[in-house]
N, C-alpha and C positions, 0 to 999 in steps of 0.2 A: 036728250038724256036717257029716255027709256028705249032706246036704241040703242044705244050703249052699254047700256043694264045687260039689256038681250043677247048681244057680243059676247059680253064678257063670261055671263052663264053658259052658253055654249061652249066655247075656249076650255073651260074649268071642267065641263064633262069628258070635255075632248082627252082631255090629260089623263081623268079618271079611268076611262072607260081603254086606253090604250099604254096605259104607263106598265111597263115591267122590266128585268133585268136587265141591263147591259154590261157586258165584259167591253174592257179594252183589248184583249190579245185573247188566243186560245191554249193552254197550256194543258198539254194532256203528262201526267207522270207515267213511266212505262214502267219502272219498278227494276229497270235493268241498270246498277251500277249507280242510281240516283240519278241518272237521266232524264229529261220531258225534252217535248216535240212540240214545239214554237208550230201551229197551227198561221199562214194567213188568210184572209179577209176571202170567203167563200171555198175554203179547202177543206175535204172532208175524211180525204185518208193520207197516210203516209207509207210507204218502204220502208221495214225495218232492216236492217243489217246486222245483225251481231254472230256470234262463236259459242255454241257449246260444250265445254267443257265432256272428255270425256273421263267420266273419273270412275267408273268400273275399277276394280283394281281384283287381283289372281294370284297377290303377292301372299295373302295375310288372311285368315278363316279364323272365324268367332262362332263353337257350337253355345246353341241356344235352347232349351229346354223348349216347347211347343208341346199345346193339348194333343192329343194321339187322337188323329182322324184319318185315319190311311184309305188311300183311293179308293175305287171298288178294285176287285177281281176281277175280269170280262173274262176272259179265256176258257173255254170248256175242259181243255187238257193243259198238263204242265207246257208251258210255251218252251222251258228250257230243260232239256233231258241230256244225258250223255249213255251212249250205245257203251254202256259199263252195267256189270252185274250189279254196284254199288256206287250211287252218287256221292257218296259221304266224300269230305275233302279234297275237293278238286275245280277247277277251272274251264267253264265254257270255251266253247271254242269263240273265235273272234267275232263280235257282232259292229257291224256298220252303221253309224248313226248318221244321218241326211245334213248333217251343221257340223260347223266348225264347233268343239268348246274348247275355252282359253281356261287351263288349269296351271298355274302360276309359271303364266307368261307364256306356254307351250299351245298351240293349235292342236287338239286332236281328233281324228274324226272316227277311231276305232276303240272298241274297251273288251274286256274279259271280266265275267261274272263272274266270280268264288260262288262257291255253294256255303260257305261260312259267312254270309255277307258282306263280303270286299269289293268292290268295283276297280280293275285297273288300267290306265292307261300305257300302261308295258304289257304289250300283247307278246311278249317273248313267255308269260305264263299260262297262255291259252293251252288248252287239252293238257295240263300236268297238274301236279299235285297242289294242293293248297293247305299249308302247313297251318295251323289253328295256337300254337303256341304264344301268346307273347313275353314279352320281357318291360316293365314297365319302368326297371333302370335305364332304358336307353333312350333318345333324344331321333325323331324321326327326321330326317330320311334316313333308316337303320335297314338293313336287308338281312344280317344274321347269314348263320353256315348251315340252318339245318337241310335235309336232301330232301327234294320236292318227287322222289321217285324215279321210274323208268318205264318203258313200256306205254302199251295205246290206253290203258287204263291205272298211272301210274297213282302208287300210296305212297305219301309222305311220312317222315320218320319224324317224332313226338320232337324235333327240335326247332328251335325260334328261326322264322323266315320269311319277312314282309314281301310283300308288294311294293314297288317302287310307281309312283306317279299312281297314289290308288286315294281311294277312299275307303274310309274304315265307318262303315255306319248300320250297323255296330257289326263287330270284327267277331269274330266269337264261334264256338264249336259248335255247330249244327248238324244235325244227323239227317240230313233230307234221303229218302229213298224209296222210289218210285212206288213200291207197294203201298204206303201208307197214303190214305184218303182223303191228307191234308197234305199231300205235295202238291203247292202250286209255286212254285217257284217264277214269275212270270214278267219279262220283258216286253215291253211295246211302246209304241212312238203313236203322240197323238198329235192333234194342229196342223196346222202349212207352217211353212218357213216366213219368216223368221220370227213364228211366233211358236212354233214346235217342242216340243219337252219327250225326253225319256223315262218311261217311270217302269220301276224294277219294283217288284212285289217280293216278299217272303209271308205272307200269312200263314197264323196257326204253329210257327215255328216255335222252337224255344232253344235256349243253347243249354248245352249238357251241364248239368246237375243246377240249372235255374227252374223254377216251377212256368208250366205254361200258364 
């Protein structure tokens, strides 16, 4: 009988001392679509297979107000000048960006700087005029009749005339010109592909009749 006793105290440690969770199956959830990956008996990874979704989209632009914390400045001279007695009102000539960008729907890999702050993707207004007027009756894509000038240093006439395929941020009369000691007007490309950005500076500017 005290043999027995002995047995069975052992037994009952044996349980304590080694008892803990057992699953029946291993079900891991992945969080994809409400899916889990049925694990079997000694398996420890799986292939996952699925599709994502690219939903970029270049159709549709929501401006959004953002705290004002603009790049630095690096550049020791204005990066963008034009061989013109007067920068005011006018259009860089064409700069080459290293990437594709999709601006609604269009691939482009070339743009034109306004010295008004316009950025465009119609490099048909590279070295011409950059007319500063707007019209805020009209509905964009609007191009207007005013005359963008003539000649190697051409001045636009005081009438409404967008840029087509641009960016307007902010679009507005600026009087940049070379003499003044806060012309830094300045373009440059930083990163590797395809993690690369273009950043366009205007510091210290201000558009005509706003306070700097």
């Amino acid at each position: 009988m005290r043999l027995n006793y002995l047995r069975l105290l052992v037994l009952m440690l044996m349980f304590q001392f080694f008892s803990g969770t057992v699953n029946a199956q291993s079900c891991t959830p992945t969080n994809i679509n409400g899916t889990s990956l049925n694990f079997t008996c000694l398996q420890s990874c799986a292939d996952l297979n699925f599709q994502i979704p690219d939903i970029r989209g270049t159709e549709n632009y929501v401006v959004n107000a953002i705290p004002y914390n603009p790049l630095p400045y690096v550049t020791a001279a204005p990066a963008l000048t034009l061989a013109c007695a007067s920068q005011d009102d006018k259009y860089f000539d064409i700069t080459n960006i290293p990437f594709q960008f999709c601006f609604y729907g269009i691939n482009y890999s070339q743009l034109s700087v306004s010295t008004n702050g316009a950025i465009t993707f119609d490099i048909r207004n590279a070295l011409r005029g950059s007319n500063y007027n707007l019209n805020t009756g009209v509905v964009l894509p609007y191009e207007g009749t005013g005359s963008q000038g003539s000649g190697s240093c051409p001045n636009p006439d005081n009438n409404v005339r967008l840029p087509l395929a641009a960016i307007f941020g902010p679009f507005c009369d600026i009087f940049p010109q070379a003499g003044d000691p806060n012309y830094k007007i300045e373009a440059r490309i930083e990163g590797i592909s395809p993690c690369s950005r273009y950043i366009i500076s205007f510091p210290e500017f201000q558009c005509m009749d706003v306070e700097r």
